[in-house]
N, C-alpha and C positions, 0 to 999 in steps of 0.2 A: 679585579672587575674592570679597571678602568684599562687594563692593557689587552683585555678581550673582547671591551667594547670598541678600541682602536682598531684592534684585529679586523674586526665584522666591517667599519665601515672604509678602510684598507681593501679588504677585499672584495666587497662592492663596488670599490672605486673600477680596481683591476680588472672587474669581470664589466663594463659597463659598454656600450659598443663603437664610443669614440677611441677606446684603448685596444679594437683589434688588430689593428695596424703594429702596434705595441708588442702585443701577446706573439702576433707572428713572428715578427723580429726574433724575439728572445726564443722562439721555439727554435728555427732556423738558425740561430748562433749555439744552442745549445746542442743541438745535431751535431753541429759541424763538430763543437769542441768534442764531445763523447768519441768522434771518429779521426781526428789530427791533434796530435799532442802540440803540436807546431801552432796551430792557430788557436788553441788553447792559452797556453802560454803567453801569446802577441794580447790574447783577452784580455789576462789577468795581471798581464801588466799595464796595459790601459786605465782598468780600473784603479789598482793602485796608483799608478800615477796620476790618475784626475783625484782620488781622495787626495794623496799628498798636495796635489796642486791648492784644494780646498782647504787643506791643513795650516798651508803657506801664507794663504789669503787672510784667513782666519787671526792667525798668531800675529799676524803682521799689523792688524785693527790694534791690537790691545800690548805690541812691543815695537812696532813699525815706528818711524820719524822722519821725512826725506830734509835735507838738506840743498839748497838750489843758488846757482850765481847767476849773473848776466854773463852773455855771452855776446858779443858782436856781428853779423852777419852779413857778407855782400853776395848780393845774387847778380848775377851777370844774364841772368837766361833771358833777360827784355831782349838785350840786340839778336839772338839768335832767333828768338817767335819773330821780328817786325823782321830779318831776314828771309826768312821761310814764309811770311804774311807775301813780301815782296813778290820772293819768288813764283809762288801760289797764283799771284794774282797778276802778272807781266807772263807768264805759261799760259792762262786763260785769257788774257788778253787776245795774245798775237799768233795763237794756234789757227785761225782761218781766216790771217790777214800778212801781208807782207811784215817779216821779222822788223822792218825798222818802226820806230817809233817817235814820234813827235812833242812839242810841249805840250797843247793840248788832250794830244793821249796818255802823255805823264798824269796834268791834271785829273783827268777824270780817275786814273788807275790808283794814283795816293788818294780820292776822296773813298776808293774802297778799305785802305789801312787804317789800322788801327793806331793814329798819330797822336801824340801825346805836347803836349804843350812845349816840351822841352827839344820834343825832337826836329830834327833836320834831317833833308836827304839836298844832296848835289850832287848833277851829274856835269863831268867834267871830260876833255879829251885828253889825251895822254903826256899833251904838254903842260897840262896842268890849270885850263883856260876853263871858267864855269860855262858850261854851256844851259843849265837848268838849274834853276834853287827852290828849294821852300822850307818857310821857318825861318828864325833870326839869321839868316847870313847875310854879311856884310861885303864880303872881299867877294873880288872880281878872278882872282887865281888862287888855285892851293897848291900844296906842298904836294902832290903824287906819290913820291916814296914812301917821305914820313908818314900819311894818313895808312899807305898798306903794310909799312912794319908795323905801327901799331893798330890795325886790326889782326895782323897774323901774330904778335902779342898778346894778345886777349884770346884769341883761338886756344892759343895753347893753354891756359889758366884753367885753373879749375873752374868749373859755371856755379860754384858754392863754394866761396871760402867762409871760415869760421874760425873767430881768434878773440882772446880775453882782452886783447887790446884796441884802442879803437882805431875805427877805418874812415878813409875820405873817403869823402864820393866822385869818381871819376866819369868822364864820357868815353863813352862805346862809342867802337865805330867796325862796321861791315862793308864789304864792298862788293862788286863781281861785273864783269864786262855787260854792255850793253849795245844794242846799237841803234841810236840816237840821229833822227832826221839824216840816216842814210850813211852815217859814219860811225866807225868804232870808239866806242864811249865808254867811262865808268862810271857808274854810279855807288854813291858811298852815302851810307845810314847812321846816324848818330841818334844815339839816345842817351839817357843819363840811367848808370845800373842803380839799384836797390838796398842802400844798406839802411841795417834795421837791429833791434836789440832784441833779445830773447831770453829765458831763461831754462837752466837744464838743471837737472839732480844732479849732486855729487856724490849721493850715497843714501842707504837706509841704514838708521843706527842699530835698530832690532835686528837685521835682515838674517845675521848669522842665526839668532835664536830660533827665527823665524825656520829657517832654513835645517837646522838641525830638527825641528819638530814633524817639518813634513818628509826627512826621512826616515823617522822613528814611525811614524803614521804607514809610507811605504811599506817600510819592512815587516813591520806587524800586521798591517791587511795584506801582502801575498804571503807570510806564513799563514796566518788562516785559509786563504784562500786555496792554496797547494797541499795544507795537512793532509786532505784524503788520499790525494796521489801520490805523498810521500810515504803515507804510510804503507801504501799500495805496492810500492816501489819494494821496503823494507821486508812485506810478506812476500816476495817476489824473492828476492836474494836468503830470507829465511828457507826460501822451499827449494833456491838452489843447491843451499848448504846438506838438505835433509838429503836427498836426491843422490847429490855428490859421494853423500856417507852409505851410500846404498843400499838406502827405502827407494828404490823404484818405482813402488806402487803408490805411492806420495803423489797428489795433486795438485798445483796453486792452482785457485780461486780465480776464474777466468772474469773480470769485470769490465765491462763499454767494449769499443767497436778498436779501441783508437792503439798506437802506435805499442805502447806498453802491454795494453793488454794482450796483443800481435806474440810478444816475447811472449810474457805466459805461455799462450797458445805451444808457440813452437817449442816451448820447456817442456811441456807435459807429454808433446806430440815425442821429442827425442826420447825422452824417460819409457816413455811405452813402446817406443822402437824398440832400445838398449833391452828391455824386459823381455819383450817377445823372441831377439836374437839371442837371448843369454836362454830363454827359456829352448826356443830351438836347438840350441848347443850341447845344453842339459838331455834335451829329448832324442839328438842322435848320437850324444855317449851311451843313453841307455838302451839305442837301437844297436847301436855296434857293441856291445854288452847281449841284449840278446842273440845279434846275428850271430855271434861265437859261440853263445848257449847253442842255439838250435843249431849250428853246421855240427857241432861235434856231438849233440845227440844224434842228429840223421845221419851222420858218417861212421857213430862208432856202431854201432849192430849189422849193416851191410860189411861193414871190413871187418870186425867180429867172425863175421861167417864165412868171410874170405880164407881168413886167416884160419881160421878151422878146418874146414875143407881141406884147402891146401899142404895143410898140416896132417892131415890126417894120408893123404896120399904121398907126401915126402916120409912120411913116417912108415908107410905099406903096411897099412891097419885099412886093408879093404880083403874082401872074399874076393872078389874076381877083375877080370877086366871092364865088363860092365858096369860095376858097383865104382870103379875109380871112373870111370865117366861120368858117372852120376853126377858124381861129387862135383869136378871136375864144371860140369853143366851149372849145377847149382853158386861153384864160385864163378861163373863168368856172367852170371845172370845177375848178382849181387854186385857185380864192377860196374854192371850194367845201370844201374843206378847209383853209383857211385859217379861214373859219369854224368850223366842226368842231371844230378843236383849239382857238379861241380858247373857244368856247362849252362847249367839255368841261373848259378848264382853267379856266375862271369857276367853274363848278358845283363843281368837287375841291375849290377855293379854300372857296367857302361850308360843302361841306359840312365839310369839316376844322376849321374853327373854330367848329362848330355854330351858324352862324349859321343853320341851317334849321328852321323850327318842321314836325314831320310832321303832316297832317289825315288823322287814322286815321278808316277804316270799317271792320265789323266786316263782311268776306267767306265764300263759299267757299272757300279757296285752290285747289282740285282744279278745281272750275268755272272759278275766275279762269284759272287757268292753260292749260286744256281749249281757251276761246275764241280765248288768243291764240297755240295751235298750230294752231287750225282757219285764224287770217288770213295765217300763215305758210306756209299748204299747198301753194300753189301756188310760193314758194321753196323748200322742200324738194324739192320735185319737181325742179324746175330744177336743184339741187346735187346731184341721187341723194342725199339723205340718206330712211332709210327711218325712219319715227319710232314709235318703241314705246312704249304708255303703259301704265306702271301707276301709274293715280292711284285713291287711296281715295277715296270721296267724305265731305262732310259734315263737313269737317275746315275747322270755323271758325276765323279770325286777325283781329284789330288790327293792319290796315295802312293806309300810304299809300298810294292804289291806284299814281300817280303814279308814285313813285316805286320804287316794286315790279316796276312793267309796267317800269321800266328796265334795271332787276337782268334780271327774265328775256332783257329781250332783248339785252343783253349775252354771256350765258349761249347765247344760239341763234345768236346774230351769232360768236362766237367757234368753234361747231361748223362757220356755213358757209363758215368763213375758213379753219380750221387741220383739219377733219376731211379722213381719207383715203378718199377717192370711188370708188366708193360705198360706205356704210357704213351701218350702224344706228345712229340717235337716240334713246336709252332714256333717256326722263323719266319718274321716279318721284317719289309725294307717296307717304307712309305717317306714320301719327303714333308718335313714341318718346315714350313714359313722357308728360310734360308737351307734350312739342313736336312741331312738324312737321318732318318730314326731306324737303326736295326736295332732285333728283338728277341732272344731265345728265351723260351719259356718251356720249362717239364715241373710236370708232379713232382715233388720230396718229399722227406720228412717234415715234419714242422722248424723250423729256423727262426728263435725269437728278433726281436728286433736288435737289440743291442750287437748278437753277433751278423747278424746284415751289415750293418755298420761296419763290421771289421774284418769282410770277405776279403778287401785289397790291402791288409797290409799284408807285410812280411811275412812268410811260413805261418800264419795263420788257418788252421784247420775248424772246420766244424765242430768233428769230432776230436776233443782237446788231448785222445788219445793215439800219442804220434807213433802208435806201431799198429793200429787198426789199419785193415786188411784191403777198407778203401780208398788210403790214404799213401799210397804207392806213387804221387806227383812230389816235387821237389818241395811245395807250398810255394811256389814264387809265382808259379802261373797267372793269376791275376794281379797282382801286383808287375809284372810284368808286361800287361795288357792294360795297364791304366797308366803307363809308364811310355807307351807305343801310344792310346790314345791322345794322352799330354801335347807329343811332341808333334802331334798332327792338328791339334788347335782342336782337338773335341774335348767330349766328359764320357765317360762310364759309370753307371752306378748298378745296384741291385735292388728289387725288392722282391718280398712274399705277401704276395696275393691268394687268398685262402689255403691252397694247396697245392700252389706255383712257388715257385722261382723264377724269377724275371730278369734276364739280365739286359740293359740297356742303353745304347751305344748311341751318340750322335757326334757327328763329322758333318765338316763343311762341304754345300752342295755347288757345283759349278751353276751358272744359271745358264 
């Protein structure tokens, strides 16, 4: 009760509207982390590291003891500030007046310094004669040398020394050229440095405990904090292993945006590659398993009757001269398709492995097509096919003429084989959006859907009976023509449209 009345006024807190500022934050870190393991990681170590820090603080109350000595101190950094004061303030002086300077303008320029009771400035000439004093000085000459080795002395010092032992106090001293009522002058600053006592830590007696706890604290708040990524991790390399042992069809569990999950991703995307390529491998052994069914059923009944024939005439098992013609006629007509399907299944061959290169011209298509229903006219006539045209004109393509004039007469060879006599031939060209739509359509028989679908593959027939009377093409014909379309950057397909056959072709238009 009392941990759910915490709860309620916890989260009232949170939701309150001085904490949106708050709530944004941590949405916006929580994005980030979902999508970069990298700045994830930098998070969650933050975090750990500010509990351990807390841990440290903590432990250090209740085992912590600091230990402390004196320590002795000289600070030297006076003569350099009442240098720099000087400097400062002799720049501002004489920046919009003649460089030399006076005692009077002395005076006024030290009543701008920050002068200490102790200290002295004298300006002297190079012989060593005081030309300017203030502050306790007594002598009428000094030393020149001496006073600037020991200010270039003290330059070099540390401006903070620190030692367990004790220290006098010495006088500073600064110098730097000046020019003085019109002559080259030094002036030299003395003051007295700083020393003073302090005290430092020598140590914390707890500190190791201390120390040991907040990385116990550490370690244990980024295990929590990374358990779900690790275990994430763990189903990751589980689903490698499955995978590897080859379950293909095996998925890991795609979670957040971020770098890990990326893997997954590409795990599952390889696994379904290798599946689909193993699976296409599988599907063209059993394509090359049938093409060797069907070449040698379609081969052995036409060379059956070759060989019969011919047999029958090397044998002189005929009535007359006639009768061995006959024969004769009958075995050359059967090579005749023996050819036919060798030469149709050469062509499927090539074209299947794109070994064809196309020698495109840029056409009519509507004219192309126009000419070779006009040479087909007197076959149409012959079948009752009555042939209706609607072609647009002007509708230029990039094609193989070759190979195009194949496609169509495939496309017309098929209407005078399977259409219902007599009927209408409606060949349409019309251009959609980018392309051209051509269109053969005749009455058939009924054609379910399913074998629609399987008009282009391989020696595929309607009639699944491969010695029916209308079935005299090699069966490659359309798969031969979707093979021609492919490599021209179209599609072909089929449909049945009540009591049509619709075959439909689209190729790219020039504009």
């Amino acid at each position: 009760m009392i941990n759910k009345s915490k709860y309620r006024v916890g989260n009232r807190l949170w939701n309150r509207r001085f904490m949106a500022p708050v709530r944004l934050m941590v949405k916006i870190t929580k994005r980030r982390m979902d999508k970069n393991i990298r700045f994830a990681i930098m998070v969650v170590f933050a975090i750990c590291f500010f509990i351990g820090m807390v841990a440290y603080l903590i432990s250090n109350i209740f085992f912590g003891s600091n230990d402390y000595r004196v320590v002795n101190i000289k600070d030297r950094t006076s003569i350099y500030s009442l240098l720099e004061d000087f400097n400062t303030a002799y720049r501002d002086y004489t920046k919009d007046k003649n460089v030399s300077i006076n005692k009077s303008d002395m005076d006024k320029l030290i009543m701008n310094l920050n002068i200490l009771n102790n200290d002295k400035v004298i300006v002297a000439d190079f012989n060593g004669k005081v030309l300017y004093k203030y502050g306790s000085v007594t002598d009428s000459t000094i030393d020149i040398n001496k006073n600037i080795t020991n200010a270039i002395d003290i330059s070099r010092k540390e401006k903070v020394t620190t030692t367990y032992m004790a220290l006098s106090e010495e006088e500073l001293v600064a110098y730097r050229n000046i020019t003085f009522e019109s002559s080259p002058a030094l002036i030299f600053l003395y003051t007295k440095d700083d020393v003073r006592q302090s005290s430092e830590s020598t140590g914390n007696k707890g500190g190791f405990a201390s120390l040991v706890i907040a990385i116990i604290a550490f370690i244990v708040s980024f295990s929590n904090l990374t358990r779900d990524k690790m275990k994430y991790v763990n189903n990751i390399s589980i689903g490698v292993g499955k995978i590897a042992s080859g379950d293909l069809e095996y998925r890991i569990e795609e979670v957040g945006e971020d770098e890990i999950s990326k893997i997954a991703r590409n795990i599952n995307s390889m696994a379904k590659q290798i599946n689909n390529r193993m699976e296409k491998e599988r599907r063209a052994e059993k394509t090359k398993n049938d093409l060797i069914t069907n070449v040698s059923h379609d081969l052995r009944t036409p060379l059956t009757s070759v060989m019969g024939y011919i047999g029958l005439v090397k044998e002189g098992k005929y009535e007359n001269e006639e009768q061995m013609k006959e024969y004769l006629d009958i075995a050359f007509k059967k090579s005749e398709k023996i050819k036919v399907l060798m030469e149709d299944l050469f062509d499927y061959t090539k074209l299947s492995n794109a070994a064809v290169k196309l020698e495109k011209t840029e056409v009519d298509i509507g004219e192309f097509l126009s000419q070779l229903i006009e040479e087909y006219s007197p076959v149409f006539f012959e079948n009752e096919l009555n042939v209706i045209k609607n072609i647009e004109g002007n509708l230029r393509c990039n094609i193989d003429t070759n190979k195009m004039l194949r496609v169509f007469e495939n496309m017309i060879s098929n209407a005078i084989k399977y259409a219902t006599k007599p009927c209408d031939f409606e060949i349409s060209v019309a251009k959609l959006e980018e392309k051209v739509r051509i269109s053969f359509a005749n009455r058939c028989e009924h054609i379910p859907k399913e074998k629609i679908d399987k008009l282009f593959d391989r020696f595929y027939r309607i009639d699944e009976s491969r010695n029916s009377s209308k079935a005299t093409g090699s069966g490659l014909g359309l798969a031969i023509s979707k093979n021609i379309i492919s490599l021209h950057g179209g599609n072909i397909w089929a449909d049945y449209v009540e009591d049509k056959i619709i075959f439909i072709i689209e190729i790219n238009c020039i504009s």
